[in-house]
LUMVONU-766447 format. One line per 5 residues: number of its first residue (from 1); for each residue x, y, z of C-alpha. Coordinates in Angstrom, 3 decimals, always signed. Layout:
BEGIN
NUM = X/Y/Z | ...
% end
This chain:
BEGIN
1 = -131.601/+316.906/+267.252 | -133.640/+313.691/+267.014 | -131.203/+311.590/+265.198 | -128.583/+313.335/+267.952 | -130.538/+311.624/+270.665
6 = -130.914/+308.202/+268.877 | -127.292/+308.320/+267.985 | -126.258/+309.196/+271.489 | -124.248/+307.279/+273.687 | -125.742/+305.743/+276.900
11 = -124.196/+307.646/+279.600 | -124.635/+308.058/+283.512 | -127.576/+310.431/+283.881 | -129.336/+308.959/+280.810 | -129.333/+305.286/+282.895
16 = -130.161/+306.940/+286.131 | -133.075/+308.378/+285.041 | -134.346/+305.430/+283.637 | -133.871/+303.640/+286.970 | -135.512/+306.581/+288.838
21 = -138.612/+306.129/+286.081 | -138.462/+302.565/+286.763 | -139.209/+303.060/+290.147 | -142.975/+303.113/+289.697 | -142.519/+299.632/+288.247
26 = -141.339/+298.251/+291.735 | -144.274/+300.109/+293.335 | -146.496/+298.624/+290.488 | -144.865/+294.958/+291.273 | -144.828/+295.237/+295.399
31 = -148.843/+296.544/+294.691 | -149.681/+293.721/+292.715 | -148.004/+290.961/+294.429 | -148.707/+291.791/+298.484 | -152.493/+291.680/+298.137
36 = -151.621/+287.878/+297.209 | -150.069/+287.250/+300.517 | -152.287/+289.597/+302.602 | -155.646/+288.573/+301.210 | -155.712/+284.759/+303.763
41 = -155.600/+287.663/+306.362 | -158.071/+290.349/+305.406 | -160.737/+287.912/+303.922 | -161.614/+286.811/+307.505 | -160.546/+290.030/+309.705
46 = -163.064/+291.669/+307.447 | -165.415/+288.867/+307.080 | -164.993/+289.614/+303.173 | -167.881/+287.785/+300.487 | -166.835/+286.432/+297.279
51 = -167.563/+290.087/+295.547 | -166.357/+291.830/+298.322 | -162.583/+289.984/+297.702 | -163.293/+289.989/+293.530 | -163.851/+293.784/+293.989
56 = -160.402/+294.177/+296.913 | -158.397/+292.308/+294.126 | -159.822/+293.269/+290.849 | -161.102/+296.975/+291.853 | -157.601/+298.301/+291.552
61 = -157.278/+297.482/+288.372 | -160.061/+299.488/+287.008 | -159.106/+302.487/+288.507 | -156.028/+302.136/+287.157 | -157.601/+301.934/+284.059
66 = -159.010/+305.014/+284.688 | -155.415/+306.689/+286.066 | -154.215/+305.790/+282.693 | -156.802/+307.817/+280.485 | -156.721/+310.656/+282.531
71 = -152.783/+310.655/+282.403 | -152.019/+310.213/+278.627 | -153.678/+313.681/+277.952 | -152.057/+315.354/+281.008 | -148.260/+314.450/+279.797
76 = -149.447/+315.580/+276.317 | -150.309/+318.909/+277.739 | -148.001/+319.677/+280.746 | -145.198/+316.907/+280.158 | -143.924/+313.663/+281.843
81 = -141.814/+315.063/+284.867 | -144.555/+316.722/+286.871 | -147.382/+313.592/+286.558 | -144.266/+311.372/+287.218 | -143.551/+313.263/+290.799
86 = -147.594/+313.461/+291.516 | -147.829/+309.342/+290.965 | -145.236/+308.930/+293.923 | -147.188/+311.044/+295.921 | -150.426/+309.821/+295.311
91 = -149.252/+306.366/+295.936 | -147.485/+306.843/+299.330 | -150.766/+308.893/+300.422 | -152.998/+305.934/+299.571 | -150.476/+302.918/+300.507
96 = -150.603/+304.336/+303.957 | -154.321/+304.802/+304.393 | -154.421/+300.810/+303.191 | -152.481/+299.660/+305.764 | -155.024/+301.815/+308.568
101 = -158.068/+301.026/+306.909 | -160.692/+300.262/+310.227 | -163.404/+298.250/+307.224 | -163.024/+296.243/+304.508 | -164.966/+299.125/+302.454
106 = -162.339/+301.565/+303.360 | -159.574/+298.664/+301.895 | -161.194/+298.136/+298.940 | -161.525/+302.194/+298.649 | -157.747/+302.808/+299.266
111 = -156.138/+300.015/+297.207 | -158.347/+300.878/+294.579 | -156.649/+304.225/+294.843 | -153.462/+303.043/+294.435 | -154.569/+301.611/+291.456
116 = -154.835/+305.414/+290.022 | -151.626/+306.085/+290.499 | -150.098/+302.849/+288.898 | -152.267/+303.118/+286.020 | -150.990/+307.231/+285.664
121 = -147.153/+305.772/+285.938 | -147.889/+303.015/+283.358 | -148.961/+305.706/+280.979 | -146.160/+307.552/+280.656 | -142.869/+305.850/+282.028
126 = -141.641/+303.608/+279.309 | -142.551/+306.055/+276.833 | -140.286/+308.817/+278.634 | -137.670/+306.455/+279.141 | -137.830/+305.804/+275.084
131 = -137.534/+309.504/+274.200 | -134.063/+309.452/+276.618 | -132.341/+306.269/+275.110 | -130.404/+305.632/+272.150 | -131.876/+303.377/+269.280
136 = -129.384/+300.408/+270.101 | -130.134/+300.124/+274.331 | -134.009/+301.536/+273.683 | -135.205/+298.280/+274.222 | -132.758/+297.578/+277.218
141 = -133.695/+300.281/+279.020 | -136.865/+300.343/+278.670 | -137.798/+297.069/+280.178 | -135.925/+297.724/+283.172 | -139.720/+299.023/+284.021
146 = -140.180/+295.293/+283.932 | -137.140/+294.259/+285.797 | -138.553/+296.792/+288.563 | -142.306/+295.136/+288.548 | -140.652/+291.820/+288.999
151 = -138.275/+292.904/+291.198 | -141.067/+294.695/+293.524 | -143.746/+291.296/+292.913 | -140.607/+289.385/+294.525 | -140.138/+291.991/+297.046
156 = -143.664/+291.901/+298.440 | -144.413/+287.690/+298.518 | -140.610/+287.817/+300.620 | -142.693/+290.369/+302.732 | -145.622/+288.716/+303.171
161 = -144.086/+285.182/+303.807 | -142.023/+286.992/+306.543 | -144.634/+289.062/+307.885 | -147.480/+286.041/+307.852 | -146.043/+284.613/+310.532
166 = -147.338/+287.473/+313.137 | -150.451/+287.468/+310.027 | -149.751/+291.503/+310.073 | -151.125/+292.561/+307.225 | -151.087/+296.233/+307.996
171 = -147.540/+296.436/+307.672 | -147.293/+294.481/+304.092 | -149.495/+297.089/+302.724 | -147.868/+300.415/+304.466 | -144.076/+299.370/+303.725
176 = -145.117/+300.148/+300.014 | -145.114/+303.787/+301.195 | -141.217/+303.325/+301.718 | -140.185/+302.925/+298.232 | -142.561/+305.464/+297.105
181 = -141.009/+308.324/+299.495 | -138.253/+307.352/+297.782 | -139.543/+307.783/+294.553 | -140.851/+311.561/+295.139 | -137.642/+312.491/+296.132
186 = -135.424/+311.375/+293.229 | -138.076/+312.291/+290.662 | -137.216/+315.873/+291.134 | -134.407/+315.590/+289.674 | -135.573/+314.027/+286.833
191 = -135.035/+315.982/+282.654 | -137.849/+316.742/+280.997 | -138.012/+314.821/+277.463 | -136.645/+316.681/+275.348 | -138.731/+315.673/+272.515
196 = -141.921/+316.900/+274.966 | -140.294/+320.391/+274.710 | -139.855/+320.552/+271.388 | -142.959/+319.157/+269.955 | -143.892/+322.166/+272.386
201 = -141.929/+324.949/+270.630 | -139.781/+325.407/+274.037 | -136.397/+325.555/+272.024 | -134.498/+326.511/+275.072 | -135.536/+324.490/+277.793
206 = -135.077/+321.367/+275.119 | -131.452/+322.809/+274.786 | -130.940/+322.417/+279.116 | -132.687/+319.114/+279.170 | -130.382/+317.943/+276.130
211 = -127.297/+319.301/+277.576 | -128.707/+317.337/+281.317 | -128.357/+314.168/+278.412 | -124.846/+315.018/+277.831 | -125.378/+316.975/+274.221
216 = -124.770/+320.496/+273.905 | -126.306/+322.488/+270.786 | -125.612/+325.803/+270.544 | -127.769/+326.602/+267.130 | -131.656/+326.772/+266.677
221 = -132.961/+323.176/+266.740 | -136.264/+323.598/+265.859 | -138.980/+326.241/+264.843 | -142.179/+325.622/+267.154 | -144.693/+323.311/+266.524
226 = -148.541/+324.187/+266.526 | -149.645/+321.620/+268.725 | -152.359/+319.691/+266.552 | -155.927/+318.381/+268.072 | -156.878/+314.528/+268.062
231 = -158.249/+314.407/+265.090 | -156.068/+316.011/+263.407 | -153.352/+313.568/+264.815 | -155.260/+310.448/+263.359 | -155.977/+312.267/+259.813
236 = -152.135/+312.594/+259.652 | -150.631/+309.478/+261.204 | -153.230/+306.592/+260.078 | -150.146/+304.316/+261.723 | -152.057/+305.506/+264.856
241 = -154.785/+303.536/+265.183 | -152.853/+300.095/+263.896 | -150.314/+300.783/+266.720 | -153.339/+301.525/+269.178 | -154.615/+297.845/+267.798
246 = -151.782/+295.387/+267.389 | -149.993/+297.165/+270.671 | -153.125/+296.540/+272.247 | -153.447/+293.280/+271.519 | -150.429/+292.278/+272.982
251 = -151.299/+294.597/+276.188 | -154.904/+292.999/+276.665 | -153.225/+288.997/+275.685 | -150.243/+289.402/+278.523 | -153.124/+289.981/+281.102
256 = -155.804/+287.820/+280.085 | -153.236/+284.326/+279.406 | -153.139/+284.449/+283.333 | -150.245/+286.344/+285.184 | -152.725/+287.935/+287.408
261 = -153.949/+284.685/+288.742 | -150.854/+283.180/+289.903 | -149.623/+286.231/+291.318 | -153.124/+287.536/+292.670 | -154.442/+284.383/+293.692
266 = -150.986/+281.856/+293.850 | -151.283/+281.360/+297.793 | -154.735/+280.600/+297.254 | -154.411/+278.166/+294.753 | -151.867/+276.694/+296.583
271 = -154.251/+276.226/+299.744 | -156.730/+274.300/+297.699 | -154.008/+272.094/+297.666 | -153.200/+271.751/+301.511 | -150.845/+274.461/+301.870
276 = -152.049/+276.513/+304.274 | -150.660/+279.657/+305.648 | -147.029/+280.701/+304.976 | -146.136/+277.459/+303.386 | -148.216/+278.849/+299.966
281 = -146.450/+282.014/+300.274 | -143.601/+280.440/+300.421 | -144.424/+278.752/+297.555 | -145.215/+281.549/+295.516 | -142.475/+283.407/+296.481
286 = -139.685/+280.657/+295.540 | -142.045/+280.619/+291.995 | -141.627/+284.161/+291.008 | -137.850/+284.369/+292.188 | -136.774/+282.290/+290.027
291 = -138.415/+284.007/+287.475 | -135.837/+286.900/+287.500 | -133.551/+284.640/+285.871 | -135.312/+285.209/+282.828 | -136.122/+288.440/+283.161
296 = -132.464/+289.655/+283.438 | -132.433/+286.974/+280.043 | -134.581/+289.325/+278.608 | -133.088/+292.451/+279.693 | -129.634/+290.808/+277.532
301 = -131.885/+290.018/+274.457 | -134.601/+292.670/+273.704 | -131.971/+294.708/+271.258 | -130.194/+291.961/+270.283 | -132.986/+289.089/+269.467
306 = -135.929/+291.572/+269.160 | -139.197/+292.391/+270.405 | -140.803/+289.163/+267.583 | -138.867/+286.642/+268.904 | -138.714/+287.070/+272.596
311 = -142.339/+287.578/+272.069 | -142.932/+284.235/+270.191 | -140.955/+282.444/+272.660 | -142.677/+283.698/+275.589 | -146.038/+282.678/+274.484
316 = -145.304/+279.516/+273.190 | -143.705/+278.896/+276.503 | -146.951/+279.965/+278.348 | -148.716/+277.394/+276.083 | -146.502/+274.566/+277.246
321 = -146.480/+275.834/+281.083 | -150.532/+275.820/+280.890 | -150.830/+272.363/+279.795 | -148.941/+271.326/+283.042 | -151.411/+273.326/+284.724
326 = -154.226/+271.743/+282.985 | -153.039/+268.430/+284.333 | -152.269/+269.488/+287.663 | -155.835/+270.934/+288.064 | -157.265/+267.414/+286.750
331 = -155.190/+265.515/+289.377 | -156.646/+267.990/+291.901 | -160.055/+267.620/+290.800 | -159.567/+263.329/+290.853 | -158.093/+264.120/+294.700
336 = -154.372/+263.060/+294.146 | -153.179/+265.456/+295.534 | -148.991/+264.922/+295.831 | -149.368/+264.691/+291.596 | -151.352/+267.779/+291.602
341 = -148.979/+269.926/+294.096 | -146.046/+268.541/+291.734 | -147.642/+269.776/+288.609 | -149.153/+272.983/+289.605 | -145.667/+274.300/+291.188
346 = -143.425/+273.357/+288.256 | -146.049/+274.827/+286.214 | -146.247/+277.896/+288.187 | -142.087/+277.829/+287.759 | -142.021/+277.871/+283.873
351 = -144.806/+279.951/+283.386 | -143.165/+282.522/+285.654 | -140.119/+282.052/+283.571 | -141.782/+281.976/+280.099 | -143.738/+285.170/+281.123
356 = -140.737/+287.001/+282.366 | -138.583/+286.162/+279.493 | -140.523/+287.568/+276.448 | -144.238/+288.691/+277.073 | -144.436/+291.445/+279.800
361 = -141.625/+293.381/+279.587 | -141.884/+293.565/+275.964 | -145.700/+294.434/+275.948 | -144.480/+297.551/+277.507 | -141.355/+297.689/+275.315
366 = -143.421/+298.383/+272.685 | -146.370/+300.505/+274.232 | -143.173/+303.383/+275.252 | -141.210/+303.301/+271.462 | -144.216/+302.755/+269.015
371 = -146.512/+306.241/+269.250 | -145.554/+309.345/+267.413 | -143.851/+311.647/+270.269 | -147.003/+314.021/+269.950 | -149.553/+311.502/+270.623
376 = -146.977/+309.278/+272.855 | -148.584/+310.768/+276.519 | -152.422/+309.581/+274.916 | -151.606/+306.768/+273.541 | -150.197/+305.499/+275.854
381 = -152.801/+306.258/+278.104 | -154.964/+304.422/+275.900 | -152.722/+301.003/+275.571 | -152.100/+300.897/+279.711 | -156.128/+301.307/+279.928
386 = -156.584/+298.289/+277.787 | -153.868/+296.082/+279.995 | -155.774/+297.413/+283.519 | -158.719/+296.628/+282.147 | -158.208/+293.208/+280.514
391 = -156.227/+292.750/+283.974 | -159.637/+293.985/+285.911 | -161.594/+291.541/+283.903 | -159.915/+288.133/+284.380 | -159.266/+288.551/+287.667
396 = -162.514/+289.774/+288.787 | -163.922/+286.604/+287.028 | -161.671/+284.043/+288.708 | -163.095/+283.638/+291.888 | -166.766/+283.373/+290.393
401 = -165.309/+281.124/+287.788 | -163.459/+278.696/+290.187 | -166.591/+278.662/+292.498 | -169.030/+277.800/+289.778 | -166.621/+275.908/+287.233
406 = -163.956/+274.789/+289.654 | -159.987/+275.893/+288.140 | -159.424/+272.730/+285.430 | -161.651/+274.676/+283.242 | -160.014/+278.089/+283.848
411 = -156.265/+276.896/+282.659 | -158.127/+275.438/+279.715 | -159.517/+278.921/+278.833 | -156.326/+280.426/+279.640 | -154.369/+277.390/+277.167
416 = -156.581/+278.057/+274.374 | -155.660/+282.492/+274.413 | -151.896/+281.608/+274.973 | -152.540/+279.618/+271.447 | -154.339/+282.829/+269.915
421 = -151.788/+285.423/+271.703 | -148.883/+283.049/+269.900 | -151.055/+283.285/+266.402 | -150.695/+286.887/+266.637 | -147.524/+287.609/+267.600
426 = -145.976/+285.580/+264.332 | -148.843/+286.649/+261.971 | -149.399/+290.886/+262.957 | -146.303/+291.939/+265.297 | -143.526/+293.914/+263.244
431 = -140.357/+293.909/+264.699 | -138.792/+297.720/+266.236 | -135.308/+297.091/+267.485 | -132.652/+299.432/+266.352 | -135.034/+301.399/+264.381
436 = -135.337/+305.445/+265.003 | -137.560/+306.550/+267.098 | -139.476/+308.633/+264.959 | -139.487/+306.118/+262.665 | -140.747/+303.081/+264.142
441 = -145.044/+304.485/+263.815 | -144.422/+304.323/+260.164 | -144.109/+300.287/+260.353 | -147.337/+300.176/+261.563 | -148.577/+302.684/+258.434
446 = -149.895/+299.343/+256.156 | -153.070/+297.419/+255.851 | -153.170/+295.036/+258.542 | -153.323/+292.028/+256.017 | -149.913/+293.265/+255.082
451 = -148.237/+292.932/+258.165 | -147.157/+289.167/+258.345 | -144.844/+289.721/+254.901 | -143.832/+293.322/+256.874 | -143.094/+291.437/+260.129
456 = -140.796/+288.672/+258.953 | -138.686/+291.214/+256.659 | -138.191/+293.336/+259.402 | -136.957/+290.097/+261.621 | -134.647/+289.100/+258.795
461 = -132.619/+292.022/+259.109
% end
């Protein structure tokens, strides 16, 4: 049945419910990118402090931290659909109360909400999408998760550029309820994973959600499965805690190299530099579209270039893109300002495109495809955990950082972890595409001082 499901071909429902997963990505994006655009607003309607903004922009990521250790054991338990279907809800409950809030306490309380509910999606999406998709698209459809966070980051600086003209920042937060009503409905329809049921010992309900895939077995598939306890997982898949590790790694290094802080903080930055208003919106926004032109790149490559590759590229781009920035900042910090603007925004352009083209959407790649299906809902749990909370702790340093150390010094730091993050990718990250499913934990199943030798034989195939 497994090999059936690698082997299958990619038909209508099998894309549709990957889009429908995906969906949570947009939400994830439009989340992430509005409180860039709103926060010129709310800081003085709500006469917000340095923490008080630190904790309105960084506060959601912790408690999606949070959403995505409480969700890995829940799909483990009860499956993907129903948590999948409670995430939309959750979100449109809490998007709406954000966009009423009467104090900046109560903002800060909602959006961090939100963040629950992003952090429970990021758990589990990717993964379920993997257990749907044949071995040759995995990758492909996969990172349309990504293609849906970029396409919802563009989405919400569009929004707030249009809406900062009337500075109604009520309305960019509650028209993230819209997509998320959405959501709820069409999840409903969704399959269960198949693998889920089985690993469960629910032979017949597997058969319905196979023959939803278009595959129709008639004879017994599988004998149930005792389901076995944590440790008794690690004792028998060692590849567990290497996955949990180099995954991680790659998780933790796409947050902390500084996505966040352009699209977090981008209209800020830009403000420093005398564009004030809608005109750093505008900025931004014009930065991260063009980004989708590597993103949809990536979407082409990911099963026929690999996971290594794209990755390696990416970072090394980010390297480049920060050393702009590095100058930029210096210019700023010597007051020429017309050099600085013209650094910082093509910066900001080929980061965006470096970024979109091999680190993010293949950080989550892997996170969905690399855990044994059994330990796929808490692993992943644990791997989006480590990306909220390496995302919680660079952007909740920023604005200290920039106040005490000024931003020249910041890119610097950020330069010198796109250099590690690049280091680790060649020497630790083995290459996936087009390999089985249930296959792909036992490249991780080596010593880790193995894994460069493992890594480039793998790419060379």
């Amino acid at each position: 049945m497994v090999d059936l499901l690698d082997t299958n071909k990619v038909n209508r429902v099998i894309i549709v419910a990957s889009l429908i997963t995906a969906i949570g990505g947009f939400l994830f994006g439009y989340d992430t990118g509005i409180i860039g655009s709103a926060l010129p607003y709310v800081t003085p309607y709500f006469h917000l402090g340095t923490t008080d903004v630190a904790f309105l922009v960084a506060g959601e990521s912790a408690i999606a931290g949070l959403g995505a250790l409480a969700a890995g054991p829940i799909v483990d338990r009860y499956g993907r659909k129903k948590l999948l279907i409670v995430d939309g809800i959750m979100y449109a409950v809490f998007a709406l109360l954000t966009a009423i809030a009467i104090s900046g306490i109560l903002l800060i309380i909602w959006r961090s909400l939100i963040g629950f509910a992003i952090g429970a999606d990021t758990a589990i999406a990717t993964g379920y999408i993997s257990e749907l998709s044949p071995k040759r698209v995995r990758g492909r459809l996969a990172i349309i998760q990504q293609l849906m966070i970029f396409s919802g980051i563009t989405a919400s600086f569009w929004a707030g550029y249009f809406l900062s003209f009337t500075a109604n920042w009520r309305l960019m937060f509650g028209l993230g309820a819209i997509p998320a009503i959405i959501l709820i409905a069409l999840r409903f329809y969704l399959p269960e994973s198949p693998r889920w049921l089985l690993i469960q010992g629910q032979e017949e309900k597997a058969k319905e959600s196979l023959k939803k895939l278009g595959l129709f077995i008639k004879e017994n598939i599988v004998p149930p499965k005792k389901e076995k306890n944590f440790k008794e997982l690690l004792h028998d898949n060692k590849s567990i805690i290497n996955i949990i590790i180099i995954v991680g790694l790659w998780l933790m290094f796409q947050q902390v190299t500084g996505i966040n802080i352009i699209l977090y903080y981008g209209p800020t930055i830009y403000r420093y530099l005398g564009l004030t208003g809608s005109k750093g919106i505008l900025y931004t926004a014009i930065s991260e579209s063009l980004g989708g032109i590597e993103e949809f790149a990536s979407f082409l490559l990911i099963d026929k270039w690999g996971r290594r590759k794209l990755g390696i590229f990416g970072y090394s781009g980010l390297i480049f893109s920060l050393l702009l920035m590095v100058i930029g900042a210096y210019y700023l910090g010597i007051h020429i300002i017309s050099l600085s603007v013209a650094f910082i925004f093509s910066s900001m352009i080929l980061y965006l495109l470096f970024y979109h083209a091999g680190v993010g959407g293949v950080g989550w790649v892997l996170q969905g495809e690399t855990l044994p299906t059994e330990f796929r809902g808490r692993g992943m749990g644990i791997l989006a955990a480590i990306d909220w909370f390496s995302n919680f702790f660079i952007i909740y340093i920023f604005p200290f950082w920039k106040a005490s150390f000024g931003i020249f010094s910041f890119f610097i730091f950020e330069l010198i972890l796109s250099v590690l993050a690049t280091i680790y990718v060649i020497l630790l990250v083995p290459e996936t595409k087009g390999v089985p499913l249930d296959e792909i934990p036992r490249l991780f199943n080596k010593n880790l001082k193995r894994y460069w030798k493992i890594a480039k034989k793998e790419e060379s195939k």
